[in-house]
C-alpha positions as CSV (number, residue, x, y, z in Angstrom):
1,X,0.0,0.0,0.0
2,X,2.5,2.4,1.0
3,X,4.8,1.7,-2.8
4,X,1.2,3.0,-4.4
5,X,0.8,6.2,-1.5
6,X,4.6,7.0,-2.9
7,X,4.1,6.2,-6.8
8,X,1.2,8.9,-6.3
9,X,-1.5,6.6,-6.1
10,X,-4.9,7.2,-3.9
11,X,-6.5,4.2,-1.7
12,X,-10.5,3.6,-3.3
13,X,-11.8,5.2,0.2
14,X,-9.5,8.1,0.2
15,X,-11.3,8.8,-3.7
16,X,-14.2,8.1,-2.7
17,X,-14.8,10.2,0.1
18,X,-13.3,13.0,-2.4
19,X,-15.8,12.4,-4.7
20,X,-18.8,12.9,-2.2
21,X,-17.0,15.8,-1.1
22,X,-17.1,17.2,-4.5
23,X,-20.8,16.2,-5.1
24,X,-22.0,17.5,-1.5
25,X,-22.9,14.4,-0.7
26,X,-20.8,13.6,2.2
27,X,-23.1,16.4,4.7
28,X,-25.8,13.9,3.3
29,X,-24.5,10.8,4.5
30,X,-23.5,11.6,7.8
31,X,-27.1,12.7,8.2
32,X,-28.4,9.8,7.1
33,X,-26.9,8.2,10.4
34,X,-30.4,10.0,12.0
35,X,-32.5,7.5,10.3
36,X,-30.4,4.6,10.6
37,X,-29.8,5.7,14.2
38,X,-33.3,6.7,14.8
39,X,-34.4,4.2,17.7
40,X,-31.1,4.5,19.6
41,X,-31.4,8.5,19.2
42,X,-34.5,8.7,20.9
43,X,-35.3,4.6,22.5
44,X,-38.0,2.5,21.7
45,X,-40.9,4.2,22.9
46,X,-40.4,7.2,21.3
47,X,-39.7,5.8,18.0
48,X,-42.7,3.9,17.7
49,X,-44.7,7.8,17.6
50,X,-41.9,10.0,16.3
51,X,-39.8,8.8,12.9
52,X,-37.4,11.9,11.7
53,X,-38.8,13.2,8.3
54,X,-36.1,15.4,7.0
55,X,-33.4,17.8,7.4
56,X,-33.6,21.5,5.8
57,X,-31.5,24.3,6.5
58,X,-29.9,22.4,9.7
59,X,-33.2,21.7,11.1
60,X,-34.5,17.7,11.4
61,X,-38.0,17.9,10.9
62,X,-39.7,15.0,12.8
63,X,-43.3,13.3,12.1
64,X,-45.3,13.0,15.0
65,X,-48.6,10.4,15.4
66,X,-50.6,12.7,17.2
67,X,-50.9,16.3,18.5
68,X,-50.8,14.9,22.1
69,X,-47.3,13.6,21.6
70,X,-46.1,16.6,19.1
71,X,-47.2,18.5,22.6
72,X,-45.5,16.3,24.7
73,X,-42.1,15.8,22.7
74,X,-42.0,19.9,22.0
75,X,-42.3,20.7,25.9
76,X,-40.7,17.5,27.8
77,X,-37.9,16.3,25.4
78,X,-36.9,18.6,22.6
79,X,-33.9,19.7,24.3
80,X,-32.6,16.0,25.2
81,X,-33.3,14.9,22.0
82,X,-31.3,17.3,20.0
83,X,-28.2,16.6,22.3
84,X,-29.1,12.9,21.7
85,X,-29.2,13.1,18.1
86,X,-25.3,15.2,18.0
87,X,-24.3,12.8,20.7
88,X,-25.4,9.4,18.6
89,X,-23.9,11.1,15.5
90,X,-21.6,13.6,15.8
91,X,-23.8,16.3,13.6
92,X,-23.5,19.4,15.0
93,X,-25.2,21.8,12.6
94,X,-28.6,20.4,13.3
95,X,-29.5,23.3,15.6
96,X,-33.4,22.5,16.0
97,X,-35.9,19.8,16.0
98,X,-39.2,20.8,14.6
99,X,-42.5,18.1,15.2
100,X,-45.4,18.0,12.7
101,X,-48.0,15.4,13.0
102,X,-47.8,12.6,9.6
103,X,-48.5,9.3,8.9
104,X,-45.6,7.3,10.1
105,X,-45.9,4.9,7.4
106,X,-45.7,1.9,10.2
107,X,-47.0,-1.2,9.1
108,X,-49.2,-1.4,11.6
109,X,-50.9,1.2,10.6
110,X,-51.2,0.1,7.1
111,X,-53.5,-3.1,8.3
């Protein structure tokens, strides 16, 4: 490996990553450790009524299942949740958490 570093040649990650750099998709993927993150971020209960939506402009919008818990999750846990989310993935420009109520897509839901 190290002949190819000193013959001028790159390692397929080291490209890689420059190429989502280049495409602005490397702020994308390290986002998408939210979703894939989701039910550690937040545990179990809170994941079966709240499933993140979205992130626009440094805000992840969240869909909610009802008003009752878009009230609860807005006045009980917004705070711990955001420090959850940049403590499970390192994001630090997500400044806010925004609920809205949506369907959740669950399949339970869909029977």
């Amino acid at each position: 490996m190290e002949i190819l570093r000193k013959r001028g040649y790159k390692p397929i990650k080291d490209i890689v990553k420059d190429v989502l750099k280049n495409l602005n998709l490397d702020k994308r993927l390290d986002e998408s450790r939210i979703f894939e993150n989701w039910n550690n971020i937040v545990g179990k209960e809170i994941s079966k009524h709240a499933l993140p939506d979205k992130i626009y402009k440094n805000v992840l919008y969240v869909k909610v299942e009802s008003s009752a818990w878009m009230a609860e999750l807005n006045t009980f846990f917004k705070t711990k949740l955001l420090a959850s989310v940049k403590r499970h993935t390192g994001l630090k420009q997500i400044k806010d958490i925004k609920f809205r109520i949506g369907d959740l897509g669950t399949e339970e839901g869909k029977n």
